[in-house]
N, C-alpha and C positions, 0 to 999 in steps of 0.2 A: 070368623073363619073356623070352621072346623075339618079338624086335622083328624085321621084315621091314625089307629095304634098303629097299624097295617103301612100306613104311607109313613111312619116313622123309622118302625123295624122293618125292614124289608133283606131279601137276602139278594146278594150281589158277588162280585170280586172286586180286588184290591186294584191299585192301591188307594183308590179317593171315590167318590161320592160321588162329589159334582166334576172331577175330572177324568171319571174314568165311568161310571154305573149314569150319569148322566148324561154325556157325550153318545153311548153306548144307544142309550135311550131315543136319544135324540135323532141318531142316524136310522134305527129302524121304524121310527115312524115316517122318516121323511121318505125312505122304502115302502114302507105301507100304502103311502100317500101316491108314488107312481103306480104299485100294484089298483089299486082303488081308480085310479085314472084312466087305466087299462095304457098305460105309454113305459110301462117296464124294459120291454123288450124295442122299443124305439129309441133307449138310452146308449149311445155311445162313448161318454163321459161325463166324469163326476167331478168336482171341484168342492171341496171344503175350506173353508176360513176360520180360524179360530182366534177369538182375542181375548185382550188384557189380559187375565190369571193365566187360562188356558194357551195362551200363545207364550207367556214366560215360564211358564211351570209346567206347559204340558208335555212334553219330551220327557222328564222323571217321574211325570203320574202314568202315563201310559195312554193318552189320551189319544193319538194318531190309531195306536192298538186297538183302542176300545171303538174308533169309528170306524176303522174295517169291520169287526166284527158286526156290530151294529147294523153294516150297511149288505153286510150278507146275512144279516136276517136273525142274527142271533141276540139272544134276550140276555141281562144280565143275570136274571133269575134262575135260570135253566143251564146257562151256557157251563160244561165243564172244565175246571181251568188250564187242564193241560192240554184240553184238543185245541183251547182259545189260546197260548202259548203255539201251539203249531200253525194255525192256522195265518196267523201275523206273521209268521217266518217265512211261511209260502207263499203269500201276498208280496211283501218285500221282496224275495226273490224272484219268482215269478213274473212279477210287475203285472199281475191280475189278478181280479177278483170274482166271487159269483154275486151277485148283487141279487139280493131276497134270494138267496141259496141255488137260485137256478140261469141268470141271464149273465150270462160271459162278459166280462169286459177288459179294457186295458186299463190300469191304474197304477202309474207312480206314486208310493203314498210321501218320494221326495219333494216330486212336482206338486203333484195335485191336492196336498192338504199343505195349506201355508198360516204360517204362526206369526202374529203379531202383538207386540205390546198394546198396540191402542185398545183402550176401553171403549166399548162401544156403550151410550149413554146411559141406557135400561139397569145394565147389570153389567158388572166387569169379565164376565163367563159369556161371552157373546157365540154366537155359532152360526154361519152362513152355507148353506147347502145350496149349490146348482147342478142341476143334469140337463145335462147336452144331447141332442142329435148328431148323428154324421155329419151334419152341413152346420155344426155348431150354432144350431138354434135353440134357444132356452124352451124345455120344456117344463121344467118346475124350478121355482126360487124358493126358499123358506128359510124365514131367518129363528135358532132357538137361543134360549138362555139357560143354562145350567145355575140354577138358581140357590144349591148347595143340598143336602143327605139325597144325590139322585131326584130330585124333583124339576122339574124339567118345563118352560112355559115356549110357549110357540108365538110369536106375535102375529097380528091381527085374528087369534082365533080366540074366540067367546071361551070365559071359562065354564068350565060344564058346572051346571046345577048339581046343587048341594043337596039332599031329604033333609027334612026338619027334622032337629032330634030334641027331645024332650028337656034335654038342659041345656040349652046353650052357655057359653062363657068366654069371654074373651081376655079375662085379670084373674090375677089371686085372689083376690077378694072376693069374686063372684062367685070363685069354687069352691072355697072354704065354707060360705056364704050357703051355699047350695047343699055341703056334704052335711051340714047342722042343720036345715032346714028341713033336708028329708031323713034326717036320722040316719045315716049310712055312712061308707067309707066313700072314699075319692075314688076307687078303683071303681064302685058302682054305679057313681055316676057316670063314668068312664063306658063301663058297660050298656049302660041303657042307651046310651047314644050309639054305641058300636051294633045294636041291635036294629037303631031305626035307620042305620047307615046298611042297611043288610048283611051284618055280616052275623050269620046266626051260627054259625062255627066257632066262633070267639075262644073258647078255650083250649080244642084243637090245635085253631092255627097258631096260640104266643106257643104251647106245647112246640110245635112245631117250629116256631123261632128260636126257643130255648134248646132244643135240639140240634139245630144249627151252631149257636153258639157255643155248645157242650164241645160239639165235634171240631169245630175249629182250636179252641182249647186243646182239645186232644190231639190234631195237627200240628200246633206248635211245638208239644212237648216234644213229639219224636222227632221232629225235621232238624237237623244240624247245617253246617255250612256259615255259609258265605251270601248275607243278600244281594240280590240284582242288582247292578248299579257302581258309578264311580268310586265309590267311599268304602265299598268291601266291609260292610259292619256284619259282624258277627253273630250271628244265634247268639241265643242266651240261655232265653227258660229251660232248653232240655239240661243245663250245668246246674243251672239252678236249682230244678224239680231234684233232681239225683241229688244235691247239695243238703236241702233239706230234708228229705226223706231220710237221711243217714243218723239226722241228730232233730228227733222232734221234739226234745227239751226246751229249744232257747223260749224264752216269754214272747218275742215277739213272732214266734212261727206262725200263727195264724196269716197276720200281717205280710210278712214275707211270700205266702203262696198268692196272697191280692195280687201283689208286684208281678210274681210270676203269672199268673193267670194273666194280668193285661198285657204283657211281655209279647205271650205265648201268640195271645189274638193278634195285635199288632205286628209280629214279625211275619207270622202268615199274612196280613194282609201286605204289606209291605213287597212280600212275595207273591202276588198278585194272587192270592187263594180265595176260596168262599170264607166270607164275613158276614156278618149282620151290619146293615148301616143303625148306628147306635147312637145319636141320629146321622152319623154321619161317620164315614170310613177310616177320617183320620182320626176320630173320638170312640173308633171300634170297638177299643179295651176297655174301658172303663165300666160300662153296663156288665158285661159278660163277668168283671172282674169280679166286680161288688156283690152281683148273681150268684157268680159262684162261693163267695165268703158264705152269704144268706145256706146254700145245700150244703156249704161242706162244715161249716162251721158253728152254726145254729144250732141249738137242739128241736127237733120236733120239725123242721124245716120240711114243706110238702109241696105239692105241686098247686095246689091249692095258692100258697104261697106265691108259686113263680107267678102265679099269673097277676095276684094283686100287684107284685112287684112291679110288671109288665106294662099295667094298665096305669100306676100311678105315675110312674116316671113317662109314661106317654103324656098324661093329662099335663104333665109340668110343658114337655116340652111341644105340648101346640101352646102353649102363650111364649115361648122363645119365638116359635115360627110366627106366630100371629103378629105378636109385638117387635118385634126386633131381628133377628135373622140367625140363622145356624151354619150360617156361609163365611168359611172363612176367607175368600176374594171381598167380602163386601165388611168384615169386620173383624176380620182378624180370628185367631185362634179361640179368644175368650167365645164366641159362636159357637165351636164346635166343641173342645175340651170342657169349656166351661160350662154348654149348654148340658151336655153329660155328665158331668161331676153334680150338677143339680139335681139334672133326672136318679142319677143314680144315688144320692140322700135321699130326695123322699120316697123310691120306691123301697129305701131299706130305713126309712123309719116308719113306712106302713105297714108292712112284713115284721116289724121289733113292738109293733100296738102302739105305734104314736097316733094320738088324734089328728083331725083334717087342720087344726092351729100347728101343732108338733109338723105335719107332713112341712107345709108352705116355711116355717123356720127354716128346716133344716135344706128347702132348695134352697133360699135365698143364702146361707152360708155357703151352699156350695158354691154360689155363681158369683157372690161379693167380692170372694177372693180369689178369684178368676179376671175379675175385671181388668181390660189395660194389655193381657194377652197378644203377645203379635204370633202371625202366622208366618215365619223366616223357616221354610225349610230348605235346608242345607243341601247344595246341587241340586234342587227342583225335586229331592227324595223325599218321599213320606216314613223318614226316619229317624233322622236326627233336628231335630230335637224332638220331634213325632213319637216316637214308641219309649221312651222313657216317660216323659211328659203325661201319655193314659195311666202307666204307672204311678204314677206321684199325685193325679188326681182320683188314683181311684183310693188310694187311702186319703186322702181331702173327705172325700166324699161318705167315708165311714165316718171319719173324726165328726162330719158334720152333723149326721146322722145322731150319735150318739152326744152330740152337745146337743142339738134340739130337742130329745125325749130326755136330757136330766134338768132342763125348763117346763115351761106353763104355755110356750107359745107364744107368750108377750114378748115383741123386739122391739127394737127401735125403726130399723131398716126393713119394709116391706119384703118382697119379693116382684112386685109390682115394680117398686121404685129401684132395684137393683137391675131389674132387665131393662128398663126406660133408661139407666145410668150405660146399659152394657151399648144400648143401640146408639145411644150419642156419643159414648167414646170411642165405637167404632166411626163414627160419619167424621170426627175430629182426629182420627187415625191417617198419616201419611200412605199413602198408597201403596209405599216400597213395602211396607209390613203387612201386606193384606196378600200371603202367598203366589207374591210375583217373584224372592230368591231374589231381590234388590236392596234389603236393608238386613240389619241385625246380624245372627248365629250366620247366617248364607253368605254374607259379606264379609263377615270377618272371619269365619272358618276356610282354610282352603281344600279345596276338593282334591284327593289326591288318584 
């Protein structure tokens, strides 16, 4: 399988990936799909089903949210988050929608989007779409799967053809294998492929994701309050940022701004704002964190840099996607924190001149001790334990960084063999711990 930088980072809103920038997704293709049928305007209702993660979790990810939007035609890419904030509030009230931005309808989204526990077989992120005629005859069924960082499969539809790209790889071994064989770093390989995949832009558009994730950063610092939601958790980074700025002595200041940086990301997404999926919405902070260690805290650090950063921690995280998953419904958090804490060691021990041996190390530290991770967020919020957790992985993810490049590369534990470990402990993982808010921190925290 190959996996696009592009379809890794991608820009969206909060709070979740696959429950909210996937959902979103989901519904305006299946809009597309009546637009393209020419029976838009022969729809007089809609029904949505959501199951397993999405029907226990989706109420505090925003997922009901994110399928209005979706179903009025709005993209998660594009969509601004506070006209997407209004716009769910007039739907609610209202009890109508514009369906692909232009055909009127009536929509309870009490009634007509209904949540269930049951796992549908595929995938626990299940999604069932029907539109009705006046005489309540089916005009379109279509069932999707929110398959986790916004990736989105539809069944019974053929997956589209891949271009062949010059390196294939599917393990660590093969990459490693490949960056020594042609003499190059990982991000080049990275690149040759992103080239036969068409995307001749490549340094623009991670510029352009890096850009995103600057400014989200920079959203965090200033936003104060109170997040959305039962639990009333607190901003942070903007005490924090001020905190530090006052006394840039202590030894550990560097470190302290990582915390804050991932802080900053994750409370804005939390707050339903633009984020980068990194790879994934609840694992937001961590890349942007570590990123921003590399420009703020590096000597010589260029842009030059972001992008190798960019492209190597992508290269990591198409063998999570390939091999194993980044979805935390199907394995738990170690998918998503974990599969980030990886990406973001080797894109910052490539950026530090670690070899393609040095890169693969220093994922595999990051994600070893990640393994085991459950995904219990507390009132169905992408908060707690969620937004400290990118914090604490994103200094993981330096330490791992800088234990790999004062080695040779030689381990004992692959990286091969630590994500083969991540995907079987999640299949051997109890379901309640795979962001259903039915075991762990969610259970024994009470929601006040």
């Amino acid at each position: 399988m190959t996996v696009s930088v592009f379809d890794l980072f991608s820009v969206g809103i909060g709070p979740s990936s696959s429950h909210t920038v996937g959902p979103m997704r989901a519904a305006h293709r299946f809009v597309d799909q009546l637009v393209a049928d020419g029976r838009l305007t022969d729809v007089a209702r809609i029904r949505v089903e959501l199951y397993g993660s999405l029907g226990a979790t989706g109420a505090g990810h925003g997922t009901p949210g994110a399928v209005l939007l979706g179903l009025e035609g709005f993209a998660p890419e594009t969509v601004d988050p506070a006209e997407a904030r209004s716009r769910v509030d007039a739907i609610r009230t209202d009890r109508r929608l514009r369906l692909a931005g232009e055909h009127p309808i009536e929509f309870d989204p009490g009634a007509d989007i209904v949540l269930s526990l049951r796992a549908m077989e595929f995938h626990s992120n299940g999604m069932v779409f029907t539109a009705f005629a006046g005489d309540w005859g089916e005009l379109l069924h279509r069932v999707y799967y929110s398959v986790g960082g916004g990736f989105v499969l539809a069944e019974g539809e053929a997956t589209p053809a891949v271009p062949a790209v010059p390196h294939p790889f599917t393990t660590g071994a093969e990459l490693v294998g490949l960056a020594v064989e042609n003499n190059c770093r990982i991000a080049e390989i990275m690149a040759r492929n992103e080239a036969a995949l068409g995307h001749r832009e490549l340094r623009a558009g991670l510029l352009r994701i890096w850009a995103v994730m600057r400014e989200c950063v920079d959203n965090g610092l200033r936003a104060e309050g109170v997040l959305p939601g039962g639990l009333r958790v607190r901003r942070r980074a903007p005490a924090l940022a001020q905190a530090l700025e006052a006394d840039p002595t202590d030894p550990l200041y560097a470190m302290d701004w990582v915390t804050v940086f991932a802080l900053a990301v994750n409370e804005e997404n939390a707050a339903g704002g633009r984020v980068v999926t990194a790879p994934t919405n609840g694992a937001a902070g961590i890349i942007p964190a570590v990123l921003h260690y590399y420009w703020r805290f590096v000597p010589d650090a260029c842009e030059d840099g972001v992008v190798e950063f960019l492209l190597t921690a992508a290269a990591i995280g198409q063998l999570f996607k390939t091999n194993a998953s980044i979805s935390g419904a199907e394995v738990g958090c170690q998918g998503e924190v974990g599969s980030a804490c990886s990406m973001a060691a080797a894109g910052l021990a490539a950026v530090l001149g670690g070899t393609p041996a040095q890169v693969e190390n220093a994922a595999e530290i990051g994600i070893e001790h990640n393994l085991g991770l459950t995904c219990d967020p507390v009132g169905g919020l992408v908060q707690i334990p969620c937004i400290e957790r990118n914090a604490v992985a994103s200094v993981k993810a330096i330490t791992a960084a800088r234990m790999a490049l004062r080695g040779d590369g030689i381990h004992h534990v692959s990286l091969d063999t630590a994500i083969k470990t991540m995907r079987d402990t999640g299949a051997d993982m109890a379901e309640k711990y795979k962001e259903t808010s039915l075991g762990g921190l969610a259970l024994n925290v009470v929601e006040c």
